[in-house]
C-alpha positions as semicolon CSV with decimal commas, in nm:
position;residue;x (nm);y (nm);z (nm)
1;X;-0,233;-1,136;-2,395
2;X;-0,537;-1,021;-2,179
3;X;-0,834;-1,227;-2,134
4;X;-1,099;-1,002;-2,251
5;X;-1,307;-1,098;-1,980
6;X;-1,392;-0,742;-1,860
7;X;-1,570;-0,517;-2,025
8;X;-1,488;-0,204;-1,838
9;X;-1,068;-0,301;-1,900
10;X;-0,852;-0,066;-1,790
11;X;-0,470;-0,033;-1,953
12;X;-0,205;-0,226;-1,807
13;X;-0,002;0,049;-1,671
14;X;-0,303;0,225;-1,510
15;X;-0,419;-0,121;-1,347
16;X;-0,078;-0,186;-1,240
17;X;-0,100;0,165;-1,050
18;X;-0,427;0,108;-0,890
19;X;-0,322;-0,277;-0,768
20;X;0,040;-0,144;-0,638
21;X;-0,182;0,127;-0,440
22;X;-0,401;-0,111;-0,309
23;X;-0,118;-0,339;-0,236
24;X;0,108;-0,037;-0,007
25;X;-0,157;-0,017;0,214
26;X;-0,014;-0,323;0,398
27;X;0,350;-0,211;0,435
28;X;0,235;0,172;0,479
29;X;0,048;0,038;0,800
30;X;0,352;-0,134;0,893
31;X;0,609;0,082;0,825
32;X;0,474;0,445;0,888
33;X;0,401;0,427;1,242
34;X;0,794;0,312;1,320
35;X;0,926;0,661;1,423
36;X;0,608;0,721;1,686
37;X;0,672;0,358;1,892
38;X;0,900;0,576;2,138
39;X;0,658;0,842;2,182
40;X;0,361;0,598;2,209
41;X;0,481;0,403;2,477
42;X;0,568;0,762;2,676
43;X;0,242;0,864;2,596
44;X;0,046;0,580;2,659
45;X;0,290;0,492;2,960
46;X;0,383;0,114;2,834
47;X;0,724;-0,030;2,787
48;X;0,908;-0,053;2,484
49;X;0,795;-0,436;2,436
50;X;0,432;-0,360;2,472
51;X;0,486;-0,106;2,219
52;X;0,659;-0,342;1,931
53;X;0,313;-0,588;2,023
54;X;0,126;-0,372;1,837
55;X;0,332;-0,508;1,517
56;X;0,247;-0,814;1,604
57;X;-0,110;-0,756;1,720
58;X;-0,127;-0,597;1,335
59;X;0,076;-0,894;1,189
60;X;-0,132;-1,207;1,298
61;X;-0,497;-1,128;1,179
62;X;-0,314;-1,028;0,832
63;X;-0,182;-1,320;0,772
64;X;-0,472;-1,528;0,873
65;X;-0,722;-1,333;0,705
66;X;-0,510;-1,362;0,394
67;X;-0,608;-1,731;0,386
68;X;-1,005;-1,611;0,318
69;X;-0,979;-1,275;0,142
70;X;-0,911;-1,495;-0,193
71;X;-1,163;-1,691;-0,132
72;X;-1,413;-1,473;-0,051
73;X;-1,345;-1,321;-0,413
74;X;-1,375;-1,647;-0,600
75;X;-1,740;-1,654;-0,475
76;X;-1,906;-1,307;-0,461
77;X;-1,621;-1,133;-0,733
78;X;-1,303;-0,925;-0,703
79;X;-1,397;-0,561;-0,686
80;X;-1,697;-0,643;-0,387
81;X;-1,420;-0,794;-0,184
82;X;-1,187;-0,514;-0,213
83;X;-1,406;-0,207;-0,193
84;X;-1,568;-0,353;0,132
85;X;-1,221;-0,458;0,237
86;X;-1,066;-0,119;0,230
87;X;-1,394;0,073;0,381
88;X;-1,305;-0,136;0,726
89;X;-0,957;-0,100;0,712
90;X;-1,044;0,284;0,688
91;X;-1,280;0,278;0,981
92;X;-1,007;0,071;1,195
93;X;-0,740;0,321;1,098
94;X;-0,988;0,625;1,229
95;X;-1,042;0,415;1,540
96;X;-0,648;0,378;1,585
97;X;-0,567;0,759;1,608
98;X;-0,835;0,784;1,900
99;X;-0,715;0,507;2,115
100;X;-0,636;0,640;2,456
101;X;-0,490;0,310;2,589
102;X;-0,250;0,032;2,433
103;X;-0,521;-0,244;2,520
104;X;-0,748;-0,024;2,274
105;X;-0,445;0,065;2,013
106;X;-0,345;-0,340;2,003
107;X;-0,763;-0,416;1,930
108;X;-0,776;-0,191;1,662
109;X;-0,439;-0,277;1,492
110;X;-0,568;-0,658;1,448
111;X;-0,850;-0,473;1,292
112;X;-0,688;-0,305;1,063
113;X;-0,460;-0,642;1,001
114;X;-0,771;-0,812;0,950
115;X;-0,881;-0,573;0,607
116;X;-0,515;-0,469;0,510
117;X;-0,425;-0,736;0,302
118;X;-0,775;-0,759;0,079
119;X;-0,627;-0,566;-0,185
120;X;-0,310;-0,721;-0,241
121;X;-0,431;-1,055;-0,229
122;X;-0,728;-1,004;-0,439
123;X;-0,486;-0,797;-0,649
124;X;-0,306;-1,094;-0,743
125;X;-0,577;-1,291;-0,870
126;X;-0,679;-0,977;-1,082
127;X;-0,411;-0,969;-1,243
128;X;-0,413;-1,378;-1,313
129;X;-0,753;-1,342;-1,434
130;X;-0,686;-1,080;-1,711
131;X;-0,336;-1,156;-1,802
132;X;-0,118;-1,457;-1,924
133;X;0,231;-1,595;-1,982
134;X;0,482;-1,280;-2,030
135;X;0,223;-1,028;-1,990
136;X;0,127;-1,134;-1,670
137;X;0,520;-1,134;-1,504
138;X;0,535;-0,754;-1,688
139;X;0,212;-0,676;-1,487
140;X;0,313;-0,844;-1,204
141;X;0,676;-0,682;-1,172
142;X;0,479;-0,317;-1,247
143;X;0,292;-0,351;-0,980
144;X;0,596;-0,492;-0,770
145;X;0,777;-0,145;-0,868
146;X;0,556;0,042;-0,775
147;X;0,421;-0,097;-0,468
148;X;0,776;-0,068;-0,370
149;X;0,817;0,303;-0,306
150;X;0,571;0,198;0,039
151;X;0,836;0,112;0,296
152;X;1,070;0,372;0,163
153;X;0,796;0,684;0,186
154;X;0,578;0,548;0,490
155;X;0,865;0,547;0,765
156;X;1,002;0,872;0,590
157;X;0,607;1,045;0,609
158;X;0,561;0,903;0,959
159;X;0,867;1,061;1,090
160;X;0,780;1,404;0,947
161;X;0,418;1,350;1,090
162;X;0,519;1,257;1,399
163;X;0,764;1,555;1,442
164;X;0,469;1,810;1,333
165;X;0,202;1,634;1,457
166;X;0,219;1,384;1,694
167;X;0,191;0,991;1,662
168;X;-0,177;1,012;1,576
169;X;-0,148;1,184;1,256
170;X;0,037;0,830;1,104
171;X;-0,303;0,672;1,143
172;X;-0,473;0,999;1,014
173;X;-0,286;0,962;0,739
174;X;-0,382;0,609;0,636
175;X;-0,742;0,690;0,642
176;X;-0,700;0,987;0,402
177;X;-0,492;0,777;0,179
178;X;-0,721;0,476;0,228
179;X;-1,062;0,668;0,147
180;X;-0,814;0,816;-0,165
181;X;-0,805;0,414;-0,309
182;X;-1,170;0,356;-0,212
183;X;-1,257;0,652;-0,420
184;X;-1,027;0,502;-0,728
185;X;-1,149;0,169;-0,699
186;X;-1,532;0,272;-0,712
187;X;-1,459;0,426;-1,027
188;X;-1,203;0,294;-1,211
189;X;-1,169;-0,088;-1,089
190;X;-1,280;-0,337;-1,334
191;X;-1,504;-0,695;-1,219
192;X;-1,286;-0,970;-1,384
193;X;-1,431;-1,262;-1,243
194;X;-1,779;-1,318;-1,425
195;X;-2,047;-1,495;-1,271
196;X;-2,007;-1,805;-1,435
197;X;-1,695;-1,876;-1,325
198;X;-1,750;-1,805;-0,944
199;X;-1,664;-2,018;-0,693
200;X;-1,905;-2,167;-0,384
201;X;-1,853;-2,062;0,001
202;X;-1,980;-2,448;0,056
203;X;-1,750;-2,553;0,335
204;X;-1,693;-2,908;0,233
205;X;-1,613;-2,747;-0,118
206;X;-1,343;-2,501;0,097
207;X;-1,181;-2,777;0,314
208;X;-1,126;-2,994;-0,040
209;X;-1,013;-2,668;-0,192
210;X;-0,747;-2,600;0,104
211;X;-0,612;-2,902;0,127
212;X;-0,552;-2,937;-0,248
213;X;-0,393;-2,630;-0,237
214;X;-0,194;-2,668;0,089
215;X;-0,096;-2,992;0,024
216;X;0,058;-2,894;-0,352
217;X;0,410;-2,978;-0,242
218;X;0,542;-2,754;-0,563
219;X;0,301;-2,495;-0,478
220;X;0,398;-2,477;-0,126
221;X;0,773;-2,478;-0,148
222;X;0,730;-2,190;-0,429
223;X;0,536;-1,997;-0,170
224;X;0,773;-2,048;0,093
225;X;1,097;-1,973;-0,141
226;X;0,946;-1,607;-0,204
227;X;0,832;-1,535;0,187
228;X;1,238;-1,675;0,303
229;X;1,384;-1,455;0,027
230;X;1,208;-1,153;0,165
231;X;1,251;-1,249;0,538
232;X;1,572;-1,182;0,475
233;X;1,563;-0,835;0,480
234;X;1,204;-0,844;0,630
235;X;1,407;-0,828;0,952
236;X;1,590;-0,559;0,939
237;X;1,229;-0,397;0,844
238;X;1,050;-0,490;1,187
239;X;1,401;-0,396;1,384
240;X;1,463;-0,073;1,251
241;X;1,406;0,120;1,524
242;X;1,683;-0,049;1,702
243;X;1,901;-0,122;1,386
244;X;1,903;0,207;1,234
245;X;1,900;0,489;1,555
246;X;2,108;0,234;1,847
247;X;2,381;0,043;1,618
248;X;2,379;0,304;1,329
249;X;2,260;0,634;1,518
250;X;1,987;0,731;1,285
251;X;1,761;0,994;1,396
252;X;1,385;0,982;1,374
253;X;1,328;1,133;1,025
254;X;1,653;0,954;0,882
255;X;1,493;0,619;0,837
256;X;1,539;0,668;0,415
257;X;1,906;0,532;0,508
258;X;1,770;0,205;0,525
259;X;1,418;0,219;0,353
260;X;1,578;0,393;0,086
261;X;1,799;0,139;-0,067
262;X;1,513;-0,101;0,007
263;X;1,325;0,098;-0,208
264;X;1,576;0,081;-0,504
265;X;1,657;-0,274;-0,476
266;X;1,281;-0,382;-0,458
267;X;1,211;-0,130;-0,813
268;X;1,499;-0,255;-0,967
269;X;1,444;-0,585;-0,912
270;X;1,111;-0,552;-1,035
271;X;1,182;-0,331;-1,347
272;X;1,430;-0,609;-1,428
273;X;1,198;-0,827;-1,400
274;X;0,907;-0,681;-1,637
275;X;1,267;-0,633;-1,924
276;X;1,322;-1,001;-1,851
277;X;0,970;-1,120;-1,920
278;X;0,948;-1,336;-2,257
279;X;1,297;-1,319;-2,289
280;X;1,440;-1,521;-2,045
281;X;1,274;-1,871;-1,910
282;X;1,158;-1,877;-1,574
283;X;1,443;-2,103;-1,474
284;X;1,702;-1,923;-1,546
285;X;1,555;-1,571;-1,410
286;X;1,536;-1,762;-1,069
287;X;1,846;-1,897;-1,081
288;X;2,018;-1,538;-1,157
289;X;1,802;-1,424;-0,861
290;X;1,956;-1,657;-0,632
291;X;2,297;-1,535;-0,748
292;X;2,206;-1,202;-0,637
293;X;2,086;-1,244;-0,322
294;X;2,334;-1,528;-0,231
295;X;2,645;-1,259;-0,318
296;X;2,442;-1,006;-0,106
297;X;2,404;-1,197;0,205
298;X;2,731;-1,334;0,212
299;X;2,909;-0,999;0,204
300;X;2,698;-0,885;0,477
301;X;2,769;-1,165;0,702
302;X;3,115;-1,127;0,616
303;X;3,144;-0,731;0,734
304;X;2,947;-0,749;1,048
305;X;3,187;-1,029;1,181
306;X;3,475;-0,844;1,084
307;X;3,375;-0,486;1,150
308;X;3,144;-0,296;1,356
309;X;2,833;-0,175;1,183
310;X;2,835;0,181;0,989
311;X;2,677;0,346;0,706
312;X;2,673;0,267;0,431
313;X;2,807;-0,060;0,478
314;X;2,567;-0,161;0,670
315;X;2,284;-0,096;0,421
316;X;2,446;-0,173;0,118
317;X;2,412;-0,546;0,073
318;X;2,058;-0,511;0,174
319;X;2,003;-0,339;-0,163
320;X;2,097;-0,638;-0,444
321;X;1,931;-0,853;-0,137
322;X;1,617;-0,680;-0,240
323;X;1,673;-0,661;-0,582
324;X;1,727;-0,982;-0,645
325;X;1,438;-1,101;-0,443
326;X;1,227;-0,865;-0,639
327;X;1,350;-0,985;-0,942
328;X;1,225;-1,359;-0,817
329;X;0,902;-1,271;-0,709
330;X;0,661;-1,174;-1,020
331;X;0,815;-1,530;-1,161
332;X;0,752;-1,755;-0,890
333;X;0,437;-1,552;-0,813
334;X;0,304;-1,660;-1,119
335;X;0,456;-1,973;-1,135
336;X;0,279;-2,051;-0,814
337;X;-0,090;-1,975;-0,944
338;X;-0,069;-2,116;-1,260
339;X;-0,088;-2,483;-1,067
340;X;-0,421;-2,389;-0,967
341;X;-0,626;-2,191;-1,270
342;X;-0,967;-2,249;-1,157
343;X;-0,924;-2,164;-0,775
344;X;-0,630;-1,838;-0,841
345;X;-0,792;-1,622;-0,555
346;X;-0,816;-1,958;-0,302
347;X;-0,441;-1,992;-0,429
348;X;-0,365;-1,617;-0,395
349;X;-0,407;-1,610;-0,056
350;X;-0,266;-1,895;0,053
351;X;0,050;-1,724;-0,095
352;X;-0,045;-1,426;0,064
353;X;-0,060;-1,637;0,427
354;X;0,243;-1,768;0,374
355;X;0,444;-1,448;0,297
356;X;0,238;-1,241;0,588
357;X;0,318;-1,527;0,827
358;X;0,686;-1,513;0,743
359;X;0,672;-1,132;0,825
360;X;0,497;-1,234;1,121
361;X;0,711;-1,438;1,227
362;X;0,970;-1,223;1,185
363;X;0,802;-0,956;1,428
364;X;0,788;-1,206;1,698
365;X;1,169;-1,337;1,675
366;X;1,304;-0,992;1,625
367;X;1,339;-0,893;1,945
368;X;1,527;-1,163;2,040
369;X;1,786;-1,043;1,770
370;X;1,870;-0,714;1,864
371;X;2,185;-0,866;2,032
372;X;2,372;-0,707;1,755
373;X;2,357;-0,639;1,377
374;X;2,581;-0,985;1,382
375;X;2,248;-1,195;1,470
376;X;2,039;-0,994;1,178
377;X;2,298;-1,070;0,924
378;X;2,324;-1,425;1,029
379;X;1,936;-1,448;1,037
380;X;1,946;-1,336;0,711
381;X;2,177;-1,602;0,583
382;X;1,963;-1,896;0,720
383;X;1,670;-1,753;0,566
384;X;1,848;-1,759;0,266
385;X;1,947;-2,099;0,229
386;X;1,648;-2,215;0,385
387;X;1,438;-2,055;0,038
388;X;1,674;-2,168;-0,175
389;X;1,609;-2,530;-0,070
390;X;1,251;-2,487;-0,087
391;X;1,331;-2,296;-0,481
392;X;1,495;-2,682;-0,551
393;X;1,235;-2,872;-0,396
394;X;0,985;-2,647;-0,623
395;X;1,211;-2,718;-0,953
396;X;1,229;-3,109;-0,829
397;X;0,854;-3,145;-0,806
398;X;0,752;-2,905;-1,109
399;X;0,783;-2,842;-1,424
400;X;0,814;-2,447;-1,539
401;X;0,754;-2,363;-1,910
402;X;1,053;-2,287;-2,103
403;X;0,929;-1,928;-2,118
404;X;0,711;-1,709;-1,920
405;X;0,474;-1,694;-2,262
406;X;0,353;-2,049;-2,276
């Protein structure tokens, strides 16, 4: 059931389409440039380590700008956030293929960190403020799908590019396909957040706001269930250089081995998902979920202590890992905002912080696990059961509807 509250309303499906291409512009940025970091480094005459920085250098301002993009919605509206948002991300992209040094390339890779996430996080509260119940977990787990195909495509692009063209064209790349969404947003995306219902930039107002938020134990522990589900395989995304051409002996433009069933999982999961919606409680879709992913990891611990890795064994459990984390997401997503209707940006992107921290996080640490494809799998299992305690400290504390509709 939509809100009605925009007058320029746009069909699910199409809306679902615009958010998800909003939303890839995150994991694009992440992803695309993978192939290059070897050449980079030559180039720019920098070791490997400096080179993996710029991951991080990207990672950090994302996640903390996460925390204000939201807000900065609630008070001057959705679609001025995200056009502006997407025009500097553009600009820092641009800025990014002409660095000559790694100083410059690190500076303008927390720029672009700094804009990346405006329209997923805004995207969220978009879809909160024009959807409800089931229709907003089938919205949700659309956009999901298709914001999956992003980390399958962007190392699989950036290889090709970087084979024709050279490292810059990656960033090249991103501002063609970033002016492309500014375009579609100017003219297509809808204002759902009427005047009246605005929030205020008053900072004693934003400090009471936070801390309601932040201090939500249900909330939190639902926001940290979904970021330690995807951490899980969130690792083997930041160390797939090493993962995928050292242990596994991948080439440059054969990075769809692992992105590929990524891809799957995440779209199945999600498609599942949308099917799922109205017909199965909340409860019981998480709980399936958990099923999923627990089967997943534990098979993959189990082969990479007994055998050395290979494809495409190595891969495999990483798919259902994904899927059912995909299929947990749009629910506890949802789940998560619904505790705070009046604030849903503010509460958006303190999600958002807490999911882009994770990944940061992960970027830091995964270095130090590079040991061996042992160390990601077990990595993977303590992520595991460290969301799955937060999922039960979320259940203990709140109280989900019997179905995603009421």
């Amino acid at each position: 059931m939509t809100s009605g509250r925009s007058k320029n309303f746009i069909p699910p499906h199409g809306l679902a389409a615009l958010l998800a291409g909003l939303s890839a512009i995150g994991p694009f940025s992440i992803d695309a440039y993978l192939p290059s970091m070897e050449e980079i480094g030559r180039e720019l005459q920098v070791t490997p380590l400096a080179v993996q920085q710029t991951l991080t250098a990207y990672m950090v301002p994302f996640a903390l700008m996460t925390l204000w993009h939201g807000s900065i919605s609630d008070a001057l509206g959705r679609r001025r956030v995200i056009l502006w948002g997407m025009a500097l991300f553009g600009l820092a992209s641009a800025a990014c293929a002409c660095a000559t040094s790694i100083g410059a390339l690190l500076l303008f890779r927390a720029l672009q960190g700094a804009t990346a996430g405006a329209g997923m996080v805004v995207g969220r509260a978009i879809v909160r403020d024009l959807y409800h119940g089931a229709d907003a977990q089938r919205v949700m787990s659309q956009v999901t799908m298709s914001f999956a195909i992003a980390p399958a495509v962007a190392p699989v692009i950036g290889g090709w590019l970087h084979v024709w063209f050279g490292w810059r064209a990656v960033f090249v790349f991103l501002v063609v396909f970033t002016a492309a969404c500014w375009v579609l947003c100017q003219r297509m995306l809808p204002e759902t957040l009427p005047v009246e219902r605005r929030q205020p930039l008053h900072p004693v107002y934003l400090a009471r706001s936070y801390w309601s938020v932040l201090m939500s134990v249900p909330f939190v522990a639902a926001c940290l269930a979904v970021t330690l589900n995807f951490s899980g395989f969130f690792i083997y995304v930041v160390s797939a250089p090493v993962f995928l051409m050292q242990y596994l002996h991948v080439s440059a433009t054969g990075f769809l081995w692992l992105f590929g069933p990524l891809t799957l999982g995440m779209a199945g999961g999600a498609w599942l998902s949308g099917r799922l919606a109205g017909r199965m409680s909340p409860v019981r879709t998480m709980v399936w979920s958990y099923v999923i992913m627990g089967g997943a990891t534990g098979a993959n611990l189990l082969y990479h202590f007994l055998r050395p890795p290979a494809l495409p064994w190595s891969v495999l459990p990483l798919f259902f890992l994904v899927l059912g984390a995909a299929l947990c997401y749009p629910t506890l997503t949802i789940l998560a905002l619904d505790l705070f209707p009046t604030k849903r940006g503010l509460a958006a992107s303190c999600q958002s912080f807490a999911q882009t921290g994770g990944a940061a996080v992960n970027a830091i640490i995964a270095p130090l696990l590079w040991g061996s494809a042992r160390t990601l799998a077990l990595t993977q299992t303590v992520a595991l059961s460290l969301g799955l305690a937060c999922l039960l400290v979320y259940l203990r504390f709140a109280r989900p509807p019997a179905s995603p509709g009421r």
